[in-house]
Structure formats: C-alpha cells, structure tokens
C-alpha positions in Angstrom: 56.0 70.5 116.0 56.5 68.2 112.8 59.7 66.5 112.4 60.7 68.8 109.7 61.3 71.5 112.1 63.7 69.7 114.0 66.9 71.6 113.9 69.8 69.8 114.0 73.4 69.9 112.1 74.1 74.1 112.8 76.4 75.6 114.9 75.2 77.5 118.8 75.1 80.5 118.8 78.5 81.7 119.2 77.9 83.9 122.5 79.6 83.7 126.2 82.9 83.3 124.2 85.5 85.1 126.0 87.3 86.9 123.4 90.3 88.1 124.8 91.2 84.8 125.8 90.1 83.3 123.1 92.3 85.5 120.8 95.6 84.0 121.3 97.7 86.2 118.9 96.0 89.3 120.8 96.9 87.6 123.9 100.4 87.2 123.2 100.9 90.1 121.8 99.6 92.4 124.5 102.6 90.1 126.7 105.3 90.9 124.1 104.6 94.6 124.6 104.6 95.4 128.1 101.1 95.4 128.3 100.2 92.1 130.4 99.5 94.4 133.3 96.4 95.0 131.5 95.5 91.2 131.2 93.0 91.4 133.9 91.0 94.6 132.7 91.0 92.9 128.9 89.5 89.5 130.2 86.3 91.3 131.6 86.5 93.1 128.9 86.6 90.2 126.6 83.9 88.6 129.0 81.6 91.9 128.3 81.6 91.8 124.7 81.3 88.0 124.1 77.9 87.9 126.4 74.7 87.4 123.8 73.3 90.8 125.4 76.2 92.7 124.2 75.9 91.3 120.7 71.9 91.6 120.5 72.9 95.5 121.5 75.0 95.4 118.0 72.1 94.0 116.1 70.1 96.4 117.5 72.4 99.8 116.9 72.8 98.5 113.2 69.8 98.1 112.3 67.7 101.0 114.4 70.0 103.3 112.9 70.5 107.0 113.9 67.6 109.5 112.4 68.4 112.9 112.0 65.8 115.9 113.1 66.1 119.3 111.8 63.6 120.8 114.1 61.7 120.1 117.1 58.0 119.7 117.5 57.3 123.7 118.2 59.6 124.3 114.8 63.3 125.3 116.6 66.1 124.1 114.9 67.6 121.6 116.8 70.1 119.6 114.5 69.9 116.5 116.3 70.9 112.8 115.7 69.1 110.3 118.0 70.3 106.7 118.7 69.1 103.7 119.7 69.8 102.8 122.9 71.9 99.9 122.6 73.7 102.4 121.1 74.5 104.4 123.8 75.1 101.5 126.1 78.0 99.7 123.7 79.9 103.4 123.5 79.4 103.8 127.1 80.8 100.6 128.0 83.9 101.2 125.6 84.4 104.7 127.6 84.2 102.9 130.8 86.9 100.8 130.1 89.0 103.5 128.6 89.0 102.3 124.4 89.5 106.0 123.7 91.8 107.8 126.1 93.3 105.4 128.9 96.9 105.8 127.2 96.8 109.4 127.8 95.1 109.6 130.9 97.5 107.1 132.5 100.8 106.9 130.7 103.2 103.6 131.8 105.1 101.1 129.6 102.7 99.7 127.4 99.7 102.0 127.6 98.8 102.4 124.0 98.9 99.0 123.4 96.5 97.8 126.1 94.1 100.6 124.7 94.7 99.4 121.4 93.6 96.1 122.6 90.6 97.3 124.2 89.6 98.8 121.1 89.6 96.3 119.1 87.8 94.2 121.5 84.6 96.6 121.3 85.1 97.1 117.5 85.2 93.4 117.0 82.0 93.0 117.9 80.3 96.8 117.2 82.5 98.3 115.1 80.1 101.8 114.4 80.6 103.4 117.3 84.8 103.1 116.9 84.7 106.4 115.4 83.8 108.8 117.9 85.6 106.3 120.3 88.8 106.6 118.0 88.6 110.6 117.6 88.0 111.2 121.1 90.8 109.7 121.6 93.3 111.0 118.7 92.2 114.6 119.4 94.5 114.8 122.4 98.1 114.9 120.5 96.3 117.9 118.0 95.1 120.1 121.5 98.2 119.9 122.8 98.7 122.7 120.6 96.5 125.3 122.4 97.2 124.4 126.1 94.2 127.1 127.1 92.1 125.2 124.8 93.8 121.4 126.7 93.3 122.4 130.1 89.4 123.1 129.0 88.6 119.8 127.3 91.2 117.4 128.0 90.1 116.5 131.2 86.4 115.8 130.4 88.3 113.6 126.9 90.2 111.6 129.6 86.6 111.3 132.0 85.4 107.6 131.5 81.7 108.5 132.2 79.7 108.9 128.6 77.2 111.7 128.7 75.5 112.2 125.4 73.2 115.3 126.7 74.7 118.5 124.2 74.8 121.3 126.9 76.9 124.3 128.5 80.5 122.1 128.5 80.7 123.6 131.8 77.9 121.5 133.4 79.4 118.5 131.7 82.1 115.6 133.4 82.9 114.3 129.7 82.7 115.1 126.3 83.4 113.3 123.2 85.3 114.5 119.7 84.6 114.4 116.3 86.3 116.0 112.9 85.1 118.0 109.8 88.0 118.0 107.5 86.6 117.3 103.9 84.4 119.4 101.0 82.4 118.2 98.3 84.9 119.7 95.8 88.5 118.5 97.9 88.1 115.5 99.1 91.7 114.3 100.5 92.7 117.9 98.7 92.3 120.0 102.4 94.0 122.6 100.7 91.2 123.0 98.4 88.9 123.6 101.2 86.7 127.5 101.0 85.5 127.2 104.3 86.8 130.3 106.0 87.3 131.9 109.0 87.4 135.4 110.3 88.8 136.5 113.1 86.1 137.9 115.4 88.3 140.1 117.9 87.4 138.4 121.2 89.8 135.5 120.6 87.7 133.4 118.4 86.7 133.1 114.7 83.8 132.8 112.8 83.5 130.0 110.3 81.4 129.6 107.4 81.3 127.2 105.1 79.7 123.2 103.8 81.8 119.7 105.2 81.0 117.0 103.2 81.8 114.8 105.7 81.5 115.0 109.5 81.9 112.4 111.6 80.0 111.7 114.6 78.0 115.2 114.5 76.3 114.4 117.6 79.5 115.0 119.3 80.7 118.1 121.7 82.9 119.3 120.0 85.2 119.3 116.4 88.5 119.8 114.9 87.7 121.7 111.8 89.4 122.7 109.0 89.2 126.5 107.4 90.7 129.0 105.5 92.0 131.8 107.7 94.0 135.0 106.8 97.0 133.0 107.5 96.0 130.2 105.8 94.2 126.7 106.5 93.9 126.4 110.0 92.8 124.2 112.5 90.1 125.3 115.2 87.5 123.6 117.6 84.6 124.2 117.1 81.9 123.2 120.2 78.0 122.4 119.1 77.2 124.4 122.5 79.6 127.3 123.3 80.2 128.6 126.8 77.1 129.5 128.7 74.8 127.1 127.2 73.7 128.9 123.8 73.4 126.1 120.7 76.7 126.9 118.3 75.5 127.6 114.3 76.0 124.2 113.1 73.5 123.0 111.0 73.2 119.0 109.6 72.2 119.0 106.4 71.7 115.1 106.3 73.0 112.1 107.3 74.8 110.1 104.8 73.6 106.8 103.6 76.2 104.4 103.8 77.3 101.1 102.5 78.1 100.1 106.1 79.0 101.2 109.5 75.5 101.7 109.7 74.9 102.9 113.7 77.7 105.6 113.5 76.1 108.7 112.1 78.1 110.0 109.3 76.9 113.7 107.7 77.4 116.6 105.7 77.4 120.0 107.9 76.4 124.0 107.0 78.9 126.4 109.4 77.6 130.5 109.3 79.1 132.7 111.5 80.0 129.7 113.8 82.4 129.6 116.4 85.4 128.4 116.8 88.9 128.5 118.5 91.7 128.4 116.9 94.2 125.5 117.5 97.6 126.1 116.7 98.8 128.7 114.7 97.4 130.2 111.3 98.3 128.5 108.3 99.7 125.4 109.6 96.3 123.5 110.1 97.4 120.6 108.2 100.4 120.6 110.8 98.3 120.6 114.1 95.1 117.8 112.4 97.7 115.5 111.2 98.4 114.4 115.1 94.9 113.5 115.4 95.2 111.7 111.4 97.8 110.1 112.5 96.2 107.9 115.3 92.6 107.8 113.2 95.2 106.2 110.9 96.2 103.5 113.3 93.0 102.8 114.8 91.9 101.8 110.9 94.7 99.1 111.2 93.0 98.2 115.0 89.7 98.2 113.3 90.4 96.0 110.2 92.7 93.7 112.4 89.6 93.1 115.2 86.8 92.7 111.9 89.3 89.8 110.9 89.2 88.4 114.3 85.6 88.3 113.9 85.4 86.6 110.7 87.9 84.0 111.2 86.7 83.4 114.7 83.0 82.9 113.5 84.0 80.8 110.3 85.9 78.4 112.2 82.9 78.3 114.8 80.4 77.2 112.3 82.7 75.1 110.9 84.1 73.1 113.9 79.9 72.5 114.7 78.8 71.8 111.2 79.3 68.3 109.2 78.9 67.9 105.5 80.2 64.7 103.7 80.1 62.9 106.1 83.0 65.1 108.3 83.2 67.8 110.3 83.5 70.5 107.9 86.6 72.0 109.5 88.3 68.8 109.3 88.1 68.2 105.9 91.3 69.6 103.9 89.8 72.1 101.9 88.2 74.0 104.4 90.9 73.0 106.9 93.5 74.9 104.7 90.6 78.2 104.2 89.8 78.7 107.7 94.5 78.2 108.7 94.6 81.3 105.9 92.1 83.5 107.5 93.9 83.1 110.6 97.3 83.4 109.1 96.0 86.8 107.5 94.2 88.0 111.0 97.2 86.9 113.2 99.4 88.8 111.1 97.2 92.3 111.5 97.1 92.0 115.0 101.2 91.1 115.4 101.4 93.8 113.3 98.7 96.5 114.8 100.0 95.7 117.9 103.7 96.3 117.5 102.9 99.8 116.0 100.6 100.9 119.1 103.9 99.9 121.0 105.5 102.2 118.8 103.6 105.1 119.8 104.7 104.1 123.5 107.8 105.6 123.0 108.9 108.7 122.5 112.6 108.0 121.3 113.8 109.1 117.7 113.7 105.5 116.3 109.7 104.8 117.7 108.9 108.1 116.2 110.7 107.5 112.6 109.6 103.8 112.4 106.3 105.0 113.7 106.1 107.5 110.6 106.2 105.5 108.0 105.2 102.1 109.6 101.8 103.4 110.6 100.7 104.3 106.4 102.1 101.3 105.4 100.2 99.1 107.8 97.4 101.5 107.3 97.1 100.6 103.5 97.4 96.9 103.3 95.7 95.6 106.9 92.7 97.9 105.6 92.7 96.6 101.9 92.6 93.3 102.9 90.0 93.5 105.3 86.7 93.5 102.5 88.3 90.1 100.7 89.0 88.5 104.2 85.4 89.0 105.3 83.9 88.2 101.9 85.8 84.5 102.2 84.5 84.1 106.1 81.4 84.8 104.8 81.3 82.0 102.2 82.7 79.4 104.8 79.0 80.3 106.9 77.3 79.2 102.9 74.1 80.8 102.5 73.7 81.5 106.7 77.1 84.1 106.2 74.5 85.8 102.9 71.8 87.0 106.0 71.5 89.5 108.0 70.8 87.3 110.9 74.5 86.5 111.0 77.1 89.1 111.7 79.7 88.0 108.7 77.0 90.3 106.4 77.1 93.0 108.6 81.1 92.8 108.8 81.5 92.2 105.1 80.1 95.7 104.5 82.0 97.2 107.5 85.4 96.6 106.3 85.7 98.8 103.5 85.4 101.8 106.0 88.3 101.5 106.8 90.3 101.4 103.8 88.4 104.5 102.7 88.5 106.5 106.1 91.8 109.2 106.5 92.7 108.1 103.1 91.7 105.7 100.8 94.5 103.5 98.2 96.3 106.3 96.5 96.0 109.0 99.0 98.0 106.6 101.5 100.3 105.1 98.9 101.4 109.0 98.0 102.1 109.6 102.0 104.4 106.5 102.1 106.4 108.3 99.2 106.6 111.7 100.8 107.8 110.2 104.3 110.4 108.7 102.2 111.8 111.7 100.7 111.2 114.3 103.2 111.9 112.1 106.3 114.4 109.4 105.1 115.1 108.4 108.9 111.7 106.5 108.6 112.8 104.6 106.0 115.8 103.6 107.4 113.8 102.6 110.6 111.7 100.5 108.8 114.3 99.0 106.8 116.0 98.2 110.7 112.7 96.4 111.6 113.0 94.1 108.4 116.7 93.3 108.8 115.9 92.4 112.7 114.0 88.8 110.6 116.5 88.3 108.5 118.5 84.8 108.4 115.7 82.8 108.9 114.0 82.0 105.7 115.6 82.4 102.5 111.9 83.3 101.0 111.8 86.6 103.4 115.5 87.1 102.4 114.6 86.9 99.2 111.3 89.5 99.5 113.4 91.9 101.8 116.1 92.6 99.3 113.8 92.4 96.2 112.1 95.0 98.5 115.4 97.0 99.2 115.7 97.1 95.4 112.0 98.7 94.5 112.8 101.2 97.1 116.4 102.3 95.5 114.4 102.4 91.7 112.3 105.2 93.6 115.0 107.0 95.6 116.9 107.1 92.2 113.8 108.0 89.7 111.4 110.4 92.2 109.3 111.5 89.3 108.3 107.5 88.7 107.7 107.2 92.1 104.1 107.6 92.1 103.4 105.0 89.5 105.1 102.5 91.4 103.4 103.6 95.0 101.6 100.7 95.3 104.2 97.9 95.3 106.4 99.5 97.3 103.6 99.9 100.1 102.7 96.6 99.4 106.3 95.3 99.6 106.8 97.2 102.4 103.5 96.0 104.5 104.2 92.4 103.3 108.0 92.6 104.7 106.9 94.3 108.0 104.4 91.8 108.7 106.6 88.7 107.8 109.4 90.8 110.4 106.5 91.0 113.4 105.4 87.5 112.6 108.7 85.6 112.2 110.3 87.1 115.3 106.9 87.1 117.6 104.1 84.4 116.6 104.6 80.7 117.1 106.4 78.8 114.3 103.7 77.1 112.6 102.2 80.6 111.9 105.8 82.1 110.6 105.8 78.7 108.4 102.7 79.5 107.1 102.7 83.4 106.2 106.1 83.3 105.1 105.1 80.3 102.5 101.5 81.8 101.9 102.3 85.3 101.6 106.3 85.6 100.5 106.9 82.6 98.3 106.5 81.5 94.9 103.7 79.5 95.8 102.0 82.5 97.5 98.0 82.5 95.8 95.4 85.7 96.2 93.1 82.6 96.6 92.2 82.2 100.4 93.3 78.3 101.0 95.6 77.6 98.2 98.4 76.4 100.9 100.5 73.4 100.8 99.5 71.0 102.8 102.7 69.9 104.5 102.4 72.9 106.6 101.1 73.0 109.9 97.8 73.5 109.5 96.4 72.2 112.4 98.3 73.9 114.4 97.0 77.4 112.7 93.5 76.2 112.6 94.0 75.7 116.7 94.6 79.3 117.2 91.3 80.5 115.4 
C-alpha cells in the first residue's frame, strides 16, 4: 500500500461505547425519578446497543428495507412484509428487555420511566423499529376498555419473547400492536373517516374501508378506526382471527418514506373484515386517544434519544479530529457548537424524562400536568429534532453528508416524529383545547414553572411574559388559534428551563437559561457567550 492510503487524522469508530453510562443527563435523570432500581438492566442495556454488531444490524435494517408481497408463489394472497434479519433481531432484543410493556407488566415507583429509558436507548441507535415497539406498548391503556378483549391479548403484549410468525393468536406466547387511524381524505380529521362497520350479530363487526396510513402492518393485531351506527368507534382488528383463518386485510403498498426506512409504513384495503369493538359506539376518539396519548410521549423519547445520538457522535469525531493545528473540539467555535447540542439534548431528556414520571402516578395533579405537558413537550422536543441533527451533521463535514455515517440516516429520521400523532398545528390546536376544556392542566403546568422561579431573573422574566400570552388567549378564545404556536412554544421553553434549572448541573441551567431564555438567545447553534461554562457542557456530551 502507497503512502497515500495511509489513514490517519479521523475519529474510531465510535462502537463498544456504553451508552447508558455514557449518557449522563439520562443517567441522572433516571436517579431523580425513582428509577435507579433499573440502573443495572439499562447498563447491559446500554452495553448491547453500543457493541459494533448491534449498530452493523441498524445499517443493515435501513438499508435492506422491508419488501412487500401481494401473493405467494402458487398466486394466494398473502399480504406479507418481510424483513431483514437484523431486523428482527434489534426488535427482539428491545422486547427482551421490556422497551414496550415492562411499565405495565410490572408496575413499582418509577416504572415508566426506566421503560422510557430503555426505549430510547434502542431508538438511539435503530430508531425504525420504535413504532411497533411504542404501540405495543400504548395499546394497553385503550384495551382496558374491553376487559374480554384485555384478558385475550394483554398477556401475550406484556410477553417479552418476539414471535413474528402471523398465526391462530392462540398458538402464539406474544403478539405485537399496530394502528390504522388515518384516510386519504382526513388526515388528522378522524371524524372524516368513511370506513365503516357493521355489526355482524355474533359480537363482532365487519369493516370495510381504505387507511392511508398503517403502521407496522406486519403486526397481530390493530386499533382501527370506523364509522359504526353509533358513531366512530374503536375496534381491534387481528390479521389472523381465531382458529387460524388469514383476516381480510389487504396491503395495498408500502409507503416510500423520507426516513425511518426499516419500519414498514402502508396504506391498507378492509372488506368485510373483522373486528371487535373496543369501547363503546361513538366514542372511538375516546378509547384511541389512550393509546395517542403515549405514541405522543414516546415521539418526545424518540426525538430526545436521536439528539443523544447526534450530539454524542459530533463530539466523538470532534474530540479525535484536528484541524488548524487543534483539536477540533477544543477550538472555541466548535467548542461553543457541540456545548449547544448538548444543552438542547440534555434538556429533552430532563424534560422526556420528568413526563414518563408523570405517567407514574396516578394522582389528579400527574394526570392534569400530564395532559397538557405531554403536547407541549410533544411539539417543540419533535420540531427541534431535524435542525439539531442537520447541525451534528455539519460538525462530521463531508463524512456526516454519507451514508456510511449514521448522522445521514438520523438527519432524515427526525422529522418522523414531529409529523407522527400530529404534526405543528394539529398539536398546537390540542394545547388550546386542554386549556379551555381542562383548565386544571394549565394550572398544573403553570405549578411546575413557578416550582423554578427565583433563580434567574431571565426565566422570571420568560415565565410571566408567558403567564401573560396565556391570559391574551383565555380572554380572546376566538384569537387563540393564531397565536397557538407561541404559546406552545412559550410553554415548552418554560417547562424545560423549570426541569433543567431545578434537576441538571448548574453549568447546564447557566447555559439554557442564557441560550434559550435571554436576550442573547440565537436560532444559530453556537452563538453562546463565551463566559459560560462551556467546558463543563462539552464534558457531559
């Protein structure tokens, strides 16, 4: 080999990184809320998805996607979506160590947060296969509804063996969940859905109708939207109903997406299929928005763990590469991009975390602050997600721009999320009907800001500007809408100042009360004054 082929001046590979323990706001935070019990289970589990095996499985399920077959060889229609192996072996591993269902299946002080955690883990690294993962585990809340239909299906939900045959449900130890809410012609508009379901006698329905969107199709069974007698209702529909004959459920295609490449997304044909209805008649919106509600939440965990990723590989490359004649991390610019990365990741997590300890409670308060929390966190930890990566990315230079290097792959990931159970608008318009029909969120959220106050004069400051945008809508409902985003944005901003100020080290309050609250605060990753602590920030990436 010629001299020119030396390689020198680029950073290892990044593998055999423990990322729990590397992850010192995740770390901290799963102490803070009760969940240190779980310390042990979220170091292997930080050892698993750090090993170079695990990460080559990633490559692999993103880029042998799934392929969709109508029919098999002999012409029977067969509807089925066929991974990769690696695949099957990353979802399998996040079943294993409970990601979707460990909360229910062994409630203690907190349980949702340690499953939060273990989420984000997996999803930091394969984020794709999150979404059966996260429906598996938010359809528990929406069965509990039909407690015929629970004591079927939540036991095999809560098994932690993975099983991706489709047969008889019967014959199987597991099963995993996925949703059909959406039509071409509704979108986020449910009620606009012309599905429709008949009531067949025997105690199920029949549904017919087109989902423009189904996630996870290769799953056992859906919550799916219709239009009953009664009204839009909720049922679950299996792809193989008792006894082992195939359910009518035809894929039309899979959809061809932007990102989130190895989780097979599609569009779905019901006729005369069945289904059982969950809930009562007419109040399906009711009995699905349990299981929105947690998809909602696990888009916070998901955003939160794909800026983990991106700050923790952009200050990799950057502590191993030189330019200049300096380390590149240790040169100011780049010292001050890589501390406001991590001031922005640190701050999802405090925040993602604190509501998953939210939804260990069951008191009035968790419940209210939950509410409205869980949207607002929803909306701004997703939204900032795409920007976050696209700046991670540049700090890699042209290495982040290829597919060789994960940033690429995360940089189109993160918009997923600020899209999935409602995008901008659709979220934004939530916020302001959880403040007028359920004022007792507001109030709890407005307790969870005040808890900060005292400290900073700039948070003051942002809290009662805050209190003031909120009183402009409470007084003027019909303006309300236009001015949707600031308050969510106001709100999200105060909320994660409150989490950070009271919870993360003081060079990291320092930093996102002066970054993100003050008059100095830029949209520019890396516009922060220097007289902060930005070592000390950098440290923690």
């Amino acid at each position: 080999m010629t001299t020119t082929h030396e390689v020198v001046n680029q950073a290892p590979p990044r593998v055999d990184v423990n990322e729990y323990l590397a992850n010192a706001a995740l770390t901290e935070a799963v102490k803070r809320y009760d969940a240190q019990w779980s310390a042990d289970d979220l170091t292997s589990v930080g050892e698993l998805v750090g090993r170079a095996d695990f990460q080559h499985d990633a490559e692999l399920a993103n880029t042998h996607t799934p392929v969709f077959s109508s029919h098999d060889r002999w012409g029977h229609r067969v509807d089925a979506v066929e991974f990769h192996p690696a695949y099957h072996r990353i979802i399998g591993a996040a079943i294993e160590h409970g990601a979707h269902t460990s909360c229910w299946a062994d409630p203690r002080p907190g349980a949702h947060v340690a499953r939060a955690a273990t989420f984000m883990l997996f999803a930091q690294v394969e984020p794709g296969h999150g979404c059966p993962v996260s429906m598996t585990h938010a359809v528990v809340p929406s069965l509990g509804f039909a407690p015929e239909l629970a004591e079927q299906w939540i036991p095999r939900v809560y098994s932690r063996v993975y099983d991706p045959e489709l047969r008889d449900p019967a014959t199987k130890q597991s099963a995993i969940f996925g949703m059909a809410m959406t039509e071409k012609q509704g979108g986020s508009d449910v009620r606009a859905n012309t599905t429709r379901a008949v009531d067949a006698g025997d105690g199920a329905y029949r549904l017919t109708g087109h989902k423009w969107f189904c996630s996870a199709p290769q799953s056992d069974a859906f919550l799916v939207l219709a239009q009953a007698p009664g009204g839009l209702s909720c049922f679950l529909v299996p792809r193989v109903l008792p006894g082992g004959e195939r359910n009518v459920f035809r894929i039309q295609r899979l959809k061809d997406k932007l990102g989130n490449k190895s989780n097979a997304s599609s569009e779905i044909e019901l006729e005369d299929t069945v289904g059982w209805l969950v809930g009562e008649e007419g109040r399906g919106v009711r009995t699905i928005i349990e299981m929105v509600a947690q998809t909602r939440l696990d888009c916070v965990l998901g955003s939160a763990a794909g800026m983990r990723q991106s700050v923790a590989e952009a200050a990799w490359h950057t502590r191993h590469r030189a330019a200049f004649g300096a380390t590149l991390i240790d040169q100011p610019a780049m010292t001050a991009v890589i501390a406001d990365l991590q001031l922005e990741a640190e701050a999802a997590t405090w925040t993602a975390l604190r509501l998953a300890a939210a939804y260990d409670r069951d008191d009035d308060e968790s419940a209210a602050f939950r509410r409205l929390a869980t949207a607002v966190g929803k909306y701004w930890i997703c939204k900032r997600g795409p920007n976050h990566a696209y700046e991670a990315l540049e700090c890699l230079g042209g290495n982040g721009y290829t597919e060789q290097f994960p940033l690429a792959r995360r940089y189109r990931e993160q918009p997923v999320m600020a899209v999935w159970e409602g995008s901008g608008n659709v979220i934004a318009l939530d916020v302001l009907r959880a403040m007028a029909r359920e004022p007792e969120s507001v109030e709890a959220v407005d307790r969870e800001l005040a808890s900060a106050l005292g400290q900073y004069p700039v948070y003051d400051a942002h809290i009662a500007a805050t209190r003031r945008l909120l009183g402009r809508v409470a007084k003027d409902p019909s303006a309300a809408p236009a001015l949707a985003r600031r308050v969510v944005e106001a709100l999200a901003l105060g909320l994660q100042g409150a989490v950070v100020i009271k919870e993360a080290p003081a060079a990291v309050a320092d930093g996102f009360v002066a970054a993100r609250l003050g008059e100095d605060r830029s949209l520019e990753y890396g516009a922060l004054d220097p007289s902060l602590d930005l070592a000390g920030i950098v440290a923690r990436a």
